[in-house]
C-alpha positions, -999 to +999 in steps of 0.1 A: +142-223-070+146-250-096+130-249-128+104-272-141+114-295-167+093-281-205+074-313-209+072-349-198+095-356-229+122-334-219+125-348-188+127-384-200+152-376-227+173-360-197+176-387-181+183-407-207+210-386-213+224-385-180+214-424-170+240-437-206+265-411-196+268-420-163+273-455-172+300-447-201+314-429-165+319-396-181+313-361-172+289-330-182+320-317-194+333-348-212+299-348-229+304-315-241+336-324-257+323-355-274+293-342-285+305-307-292+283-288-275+288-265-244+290-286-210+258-255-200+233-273-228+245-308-216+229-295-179+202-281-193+192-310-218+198-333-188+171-311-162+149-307-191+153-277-199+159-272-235+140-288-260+174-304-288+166-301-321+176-334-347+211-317-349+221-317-313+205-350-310+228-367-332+253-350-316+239-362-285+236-394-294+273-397-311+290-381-280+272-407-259+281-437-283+244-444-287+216-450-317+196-416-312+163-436-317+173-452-285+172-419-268+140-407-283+117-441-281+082-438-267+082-403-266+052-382-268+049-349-279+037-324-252-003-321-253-020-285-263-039-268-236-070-262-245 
């Protein structure tokens, strides 16, 4: 059974991930080299799984030749349950 993503935020800044490296036509494990990070996080970050912290977002965002506002705009923080 597949996990949830952790928030709506997660998931959005998976696909971002995954929608710019698909268009630079590189792989999970191509990712991981750039970005130098283990291809397992890239897969995780990508199904929203993981929430990055600022380092692995640069990281993130250089590996994937991006401005890593760009993969963070509009994003919400996840809302508390009361």
């Amino acid at each position: 059974m597949a996990r949830a993503p952790l928030s709506p935020a997660t998931r959005t800044l998976g696909e971002r991930v995954r929608e710019r490296r698909h268009v630079l036509g590189v792989s999970q494990e191509q990712l991981a080299d750039r970005a130098g990070v283990h291809w397992t996080f890239v897969s995780q970050v990508e199904r929203g799984l993981r929430n990055v912290n600022l380092h692995n977002l640069l990281k993130f965002a250089e590996g994937l030749d991006v401005d890593a506002g760009a993969l963070i705009e509009g994003l919400r923080p996840p809302r508390e349950q009361p």
